[in-house]
N, C-alpha and C positions, 0 to 999 in steps of 0.2 A: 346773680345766679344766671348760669345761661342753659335756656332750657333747648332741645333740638333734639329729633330726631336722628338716633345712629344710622344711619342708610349703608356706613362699612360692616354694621353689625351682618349683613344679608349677605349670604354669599354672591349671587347675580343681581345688584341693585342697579345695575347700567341696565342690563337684558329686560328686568321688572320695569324701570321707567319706559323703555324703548315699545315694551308690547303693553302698557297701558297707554301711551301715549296710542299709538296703534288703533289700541280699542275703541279710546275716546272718540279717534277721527273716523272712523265707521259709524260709530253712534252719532256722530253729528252730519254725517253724509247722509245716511238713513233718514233722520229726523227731517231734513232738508225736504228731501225727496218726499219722504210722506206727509208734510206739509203742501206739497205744490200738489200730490195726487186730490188729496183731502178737498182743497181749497177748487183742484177745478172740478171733480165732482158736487160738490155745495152748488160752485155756481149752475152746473148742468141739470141739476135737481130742483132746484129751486127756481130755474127758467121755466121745465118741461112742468111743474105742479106736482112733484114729488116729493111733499112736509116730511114722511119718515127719513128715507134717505138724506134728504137735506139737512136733518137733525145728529145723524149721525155721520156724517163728514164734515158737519159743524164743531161735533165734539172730536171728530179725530185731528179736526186741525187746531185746535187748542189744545189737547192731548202734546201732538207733534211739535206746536211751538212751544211749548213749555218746558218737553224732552228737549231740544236743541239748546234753550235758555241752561236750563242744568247743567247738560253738560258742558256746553260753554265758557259757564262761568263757575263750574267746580274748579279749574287752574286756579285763576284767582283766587277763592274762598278758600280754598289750600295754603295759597300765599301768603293770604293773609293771617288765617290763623296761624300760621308758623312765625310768622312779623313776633304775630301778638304773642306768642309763647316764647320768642326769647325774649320779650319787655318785660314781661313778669321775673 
C-alpha cells in the first residue's frame, strides 16, 4: 500500500510550500535573535544583581531555544513521518 499525501490535490501546492517555507525562515530568524537578546540581558541582570529580570530572560531564552529547535526540526519530523507512512 502506498500511503502519500496528494499535494496535486491543492490547487497552489508550489505557492503553499514556497510561503510556509517563508514562514518557517522568519520563525527561525526570530527565535535566533531572541535568544541572543534573551541571553545578553540574563547576562547583564545577573552581573548588575537583578534575580527577577535575570529569571525572566532565563526563561525567555529557553522559551527561544526551544522555538528555534521546533521549527528546525519540523522539515525533518515531516520527513520522516511521510517515510514512515509510505512503509506502512
Amino acid at each position: 500500500m502506498d500511503v502519500f499525501p496528494d499535494f496535486g490535490g491543492v490547487g497552489a501546492a508550489d505557492d503553499l510550500r514556497t510561503v510556509i517555507g517563508a514562514l518557517l525562515m522568519f520563525v527561525l530568524i526570530i527565535a535566533v535573535l531572541m535568544l541572543i537578546v534573551s541571553v545578553i540581558v540574563w547576562a547583564i541582570s545577573s552581573s548588575i544583581g537583578n534575580p527577577h529580570t535575570a529569571t525572566k530572560a532565563r526563561l525567555g531564552a529557553w522559551v527561544a531555544l526551544g522555538t528555534a529547535a521546533l521549527a528546525g526540526a519540523g522539515v525533518a519530523w515531516v520527513n520522516f513521518l511521510l517515510a514512515v507512512g509510505e512503509r506502512l
